[in-house]
Backbone bond lengths (Angstrom), bond angles and torsions (degrees), N, CA, C in turn:
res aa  C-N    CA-C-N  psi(-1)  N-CA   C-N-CA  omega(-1)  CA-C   N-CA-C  phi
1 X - - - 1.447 - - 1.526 108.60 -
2 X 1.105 117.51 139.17 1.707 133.02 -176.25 1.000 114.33 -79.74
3 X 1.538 133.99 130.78 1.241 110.13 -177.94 1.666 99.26 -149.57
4 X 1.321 127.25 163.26 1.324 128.03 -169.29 1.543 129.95 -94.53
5 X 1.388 121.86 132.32 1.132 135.88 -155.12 1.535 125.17 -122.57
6 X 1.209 123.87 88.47 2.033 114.28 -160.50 1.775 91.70 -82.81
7 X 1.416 111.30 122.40 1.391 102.98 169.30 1.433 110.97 -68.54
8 X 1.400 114.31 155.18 1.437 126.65 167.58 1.354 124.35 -125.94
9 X 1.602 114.96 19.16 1.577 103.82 -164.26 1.852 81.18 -92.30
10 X 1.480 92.16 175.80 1.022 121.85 -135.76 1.380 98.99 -128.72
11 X 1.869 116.98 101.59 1.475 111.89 -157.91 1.432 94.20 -114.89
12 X 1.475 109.20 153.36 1.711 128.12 -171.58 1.396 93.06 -50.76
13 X 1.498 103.11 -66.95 1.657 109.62 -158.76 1.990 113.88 -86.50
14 X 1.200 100.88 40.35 1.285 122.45 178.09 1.975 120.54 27.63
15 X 1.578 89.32 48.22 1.422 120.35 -175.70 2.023 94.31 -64.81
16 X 1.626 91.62 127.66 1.799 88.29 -172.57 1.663 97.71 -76.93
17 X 1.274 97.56 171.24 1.588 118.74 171.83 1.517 126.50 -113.65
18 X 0.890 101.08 -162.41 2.049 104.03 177.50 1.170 109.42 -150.34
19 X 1.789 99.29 -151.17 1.440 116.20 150.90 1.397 116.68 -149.45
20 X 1.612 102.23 142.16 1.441 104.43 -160.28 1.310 107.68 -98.33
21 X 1.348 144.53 175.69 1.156 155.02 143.85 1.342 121.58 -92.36
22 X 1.541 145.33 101.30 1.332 131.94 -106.94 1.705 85.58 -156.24
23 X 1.167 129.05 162.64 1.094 138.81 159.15 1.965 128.18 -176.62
24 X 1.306 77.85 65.72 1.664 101.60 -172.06 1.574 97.44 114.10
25 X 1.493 110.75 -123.93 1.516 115.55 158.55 1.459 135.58 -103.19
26 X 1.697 100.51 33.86 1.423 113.17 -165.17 1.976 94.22 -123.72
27 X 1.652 104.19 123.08 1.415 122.08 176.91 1.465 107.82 -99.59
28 X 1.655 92.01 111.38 1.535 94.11 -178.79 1.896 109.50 -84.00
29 X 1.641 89.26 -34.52 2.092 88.67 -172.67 1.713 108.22 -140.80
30 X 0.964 123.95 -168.90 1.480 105.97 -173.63 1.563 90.07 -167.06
31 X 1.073 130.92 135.03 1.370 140.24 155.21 1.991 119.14 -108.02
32 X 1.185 114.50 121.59 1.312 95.71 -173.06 1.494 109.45 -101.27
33 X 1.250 123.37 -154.16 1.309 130.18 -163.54 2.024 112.62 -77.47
34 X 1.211 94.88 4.88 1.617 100.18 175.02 1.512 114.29 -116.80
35 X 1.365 103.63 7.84 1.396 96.32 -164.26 1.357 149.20 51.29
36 X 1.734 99.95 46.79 1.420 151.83 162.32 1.250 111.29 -79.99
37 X 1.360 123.45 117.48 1.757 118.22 -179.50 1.639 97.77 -129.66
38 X 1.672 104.74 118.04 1.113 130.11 179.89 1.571 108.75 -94.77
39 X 1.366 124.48 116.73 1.540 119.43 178.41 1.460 99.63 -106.64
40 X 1.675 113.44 163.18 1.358 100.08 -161.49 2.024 74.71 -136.77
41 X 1.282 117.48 121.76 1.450 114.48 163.84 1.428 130.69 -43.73
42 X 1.537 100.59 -53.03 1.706 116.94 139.83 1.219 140.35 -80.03
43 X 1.053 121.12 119.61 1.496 130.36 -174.09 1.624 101.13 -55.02
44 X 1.516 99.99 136.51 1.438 113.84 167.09 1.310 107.22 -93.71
45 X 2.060 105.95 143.70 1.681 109.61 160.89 1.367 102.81 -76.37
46 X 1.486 117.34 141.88 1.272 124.47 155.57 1.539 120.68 -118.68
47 X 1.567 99.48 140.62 1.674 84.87 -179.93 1.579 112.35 -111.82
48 X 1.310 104.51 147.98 1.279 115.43 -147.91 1.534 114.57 -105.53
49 X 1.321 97.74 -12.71 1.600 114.60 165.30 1.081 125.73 -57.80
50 X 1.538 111.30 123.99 1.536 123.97 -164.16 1.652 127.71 65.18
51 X 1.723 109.59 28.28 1.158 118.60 -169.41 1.329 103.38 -132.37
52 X 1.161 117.02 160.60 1.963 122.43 174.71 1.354 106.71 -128.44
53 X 1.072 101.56 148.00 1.231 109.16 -162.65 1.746 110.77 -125.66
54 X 1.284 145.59 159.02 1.463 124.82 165.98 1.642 98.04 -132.12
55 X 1.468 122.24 163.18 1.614 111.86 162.30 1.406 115.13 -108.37
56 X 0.873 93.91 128.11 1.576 114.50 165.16 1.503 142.29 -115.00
57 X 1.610 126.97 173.64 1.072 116.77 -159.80 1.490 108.25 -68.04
58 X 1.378 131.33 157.51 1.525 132.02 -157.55 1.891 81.51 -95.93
59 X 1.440 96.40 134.22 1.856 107.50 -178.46 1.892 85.46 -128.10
60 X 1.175 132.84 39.54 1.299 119.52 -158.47 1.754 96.89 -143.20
61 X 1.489 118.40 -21.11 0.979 120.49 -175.19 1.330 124.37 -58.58
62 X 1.472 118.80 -19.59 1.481 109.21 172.33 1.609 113.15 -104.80
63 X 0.999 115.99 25.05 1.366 130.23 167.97 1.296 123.73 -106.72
64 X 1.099 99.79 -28.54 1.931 98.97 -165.50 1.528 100.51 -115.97
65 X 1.367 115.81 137.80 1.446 124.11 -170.05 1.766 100.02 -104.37
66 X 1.167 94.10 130.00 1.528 108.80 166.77 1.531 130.93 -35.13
67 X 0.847 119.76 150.40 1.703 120.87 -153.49 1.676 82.37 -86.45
68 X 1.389 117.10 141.74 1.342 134.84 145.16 1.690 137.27 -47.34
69 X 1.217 113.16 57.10 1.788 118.42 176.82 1.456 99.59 17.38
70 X 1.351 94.64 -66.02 1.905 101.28 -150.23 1.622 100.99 -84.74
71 X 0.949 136.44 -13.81 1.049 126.24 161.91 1.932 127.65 -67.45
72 X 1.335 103.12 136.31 2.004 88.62 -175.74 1.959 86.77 -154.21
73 X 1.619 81.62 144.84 1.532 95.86 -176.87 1.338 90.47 -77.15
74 X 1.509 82.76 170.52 2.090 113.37 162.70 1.471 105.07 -169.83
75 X 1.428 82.67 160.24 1.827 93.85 -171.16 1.542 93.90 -103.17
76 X 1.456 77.01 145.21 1.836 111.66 -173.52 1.595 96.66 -76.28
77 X 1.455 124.05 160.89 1.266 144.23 164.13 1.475 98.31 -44.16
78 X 1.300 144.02 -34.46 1.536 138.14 -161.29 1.390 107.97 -113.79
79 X 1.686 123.94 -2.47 1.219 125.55 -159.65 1.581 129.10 79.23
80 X 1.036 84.19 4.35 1.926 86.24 173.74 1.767 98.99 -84.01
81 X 1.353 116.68 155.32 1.381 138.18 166.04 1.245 113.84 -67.79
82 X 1.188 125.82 122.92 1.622 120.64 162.01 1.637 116.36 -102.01
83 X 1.621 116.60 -157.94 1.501 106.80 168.88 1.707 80.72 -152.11
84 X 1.152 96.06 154.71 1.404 107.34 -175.19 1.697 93.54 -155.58
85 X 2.236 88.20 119.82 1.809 91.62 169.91 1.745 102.90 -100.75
86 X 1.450 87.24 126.99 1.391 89.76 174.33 1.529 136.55 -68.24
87 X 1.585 95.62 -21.15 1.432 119.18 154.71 1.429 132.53 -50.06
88 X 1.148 113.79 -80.91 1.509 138.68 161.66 1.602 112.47 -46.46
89 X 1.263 96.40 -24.95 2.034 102.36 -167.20 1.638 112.92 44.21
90 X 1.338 105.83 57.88 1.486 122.62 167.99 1.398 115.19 -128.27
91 X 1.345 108.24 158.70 1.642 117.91 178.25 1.874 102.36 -152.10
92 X 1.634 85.31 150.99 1.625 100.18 177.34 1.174 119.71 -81.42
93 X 1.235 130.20 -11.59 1.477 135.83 163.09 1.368 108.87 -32.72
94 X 1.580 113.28 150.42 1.485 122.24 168.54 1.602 119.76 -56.86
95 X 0.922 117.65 -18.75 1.495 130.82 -162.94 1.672 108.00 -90.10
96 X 1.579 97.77 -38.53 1.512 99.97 -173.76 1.910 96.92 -85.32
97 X 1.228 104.10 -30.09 1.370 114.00 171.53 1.481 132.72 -34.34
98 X 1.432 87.35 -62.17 1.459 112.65 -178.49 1.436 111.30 -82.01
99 X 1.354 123.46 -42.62 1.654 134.01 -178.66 1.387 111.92 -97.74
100 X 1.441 120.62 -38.38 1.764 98.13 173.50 1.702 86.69 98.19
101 X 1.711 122.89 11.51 1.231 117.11 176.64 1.744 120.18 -175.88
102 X 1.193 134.49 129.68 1.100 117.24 -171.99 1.500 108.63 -148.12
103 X 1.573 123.29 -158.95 1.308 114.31 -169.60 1.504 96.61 -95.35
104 X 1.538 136.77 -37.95 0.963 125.94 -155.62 1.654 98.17 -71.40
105 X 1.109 131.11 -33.92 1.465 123.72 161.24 1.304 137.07 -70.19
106 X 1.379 113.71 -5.22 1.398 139.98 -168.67 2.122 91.35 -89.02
107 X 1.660 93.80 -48.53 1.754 94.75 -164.78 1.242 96.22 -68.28
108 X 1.381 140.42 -22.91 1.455 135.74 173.51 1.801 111.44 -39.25
C-alpha cells in the first residue's frame, strides 16, 4: 500500500521539495511545493539515498487510481519495466505496441 511522504532533507542550494507517494522505491504521484500533483501511470524508481523523508497524511487519494489485480510487471531483456494484463493478455512494451504481440505475453 502507497502511502505519503513530504521530504525534509535539507539541500545546500535550497532546491524545493514536495510530497511523494512512495511505496518502497516505487513513486506513484508527486505533489511539489505549489501544490501541483503529478501522477505517473508508471511508477517511478526513486533513490532514497541521502534523503529524509517524513509520513504524512495521504492528499493523493483522489487522484491516483488503484493498481489493477491482473496486471504484474516484468523486466524487459534491457531492464526496463513492463506491465503485463494477464487478463486482456496485453503489455505496454514497444513490441506489443507495435505488433499487437510480444514475448512477455507469449511466456504467460
Amino acid at each position: 500500500m502507497a502511502e505519503a511522504f513530504r521530504e525534509v532533507t535539507q539541500w545546500k542550494d535550497s532546491t524545493p521539495t514536495g510530497v511523494y507517494l512512495l511505496e518502497g522505491d516505487k513513486c506513484f504521484a508527486f505533489c511539489n511545493y505549489k501544490g501541483e500533483i503529478t501522477t505517473f501511470t508508471k511508477p517511478l524508481q526513486i533513490d532514497k539515498r541521502g534523503r529524509k523523508f517524513e509520513k504524512v497524511q495521504n492528499l493523493f487519494k483522489a487522484n491516483v487510481v488503484e493498481t489493477d489485480p491482473n496486471v504484474i510487471e516484468v523486466a524487459g531483456s534491457k531492464g526496463n519495466v513492463y506491465h503485463v494484463n494477464t487478463v486482456e493478455k496485453s503489455c505496454d512494451c514497444p513490441g506489443y505496441t507495435f505488433r499487437g504481440k510480444c514475448k512477455h505475453v507469449e511466456a504467460l
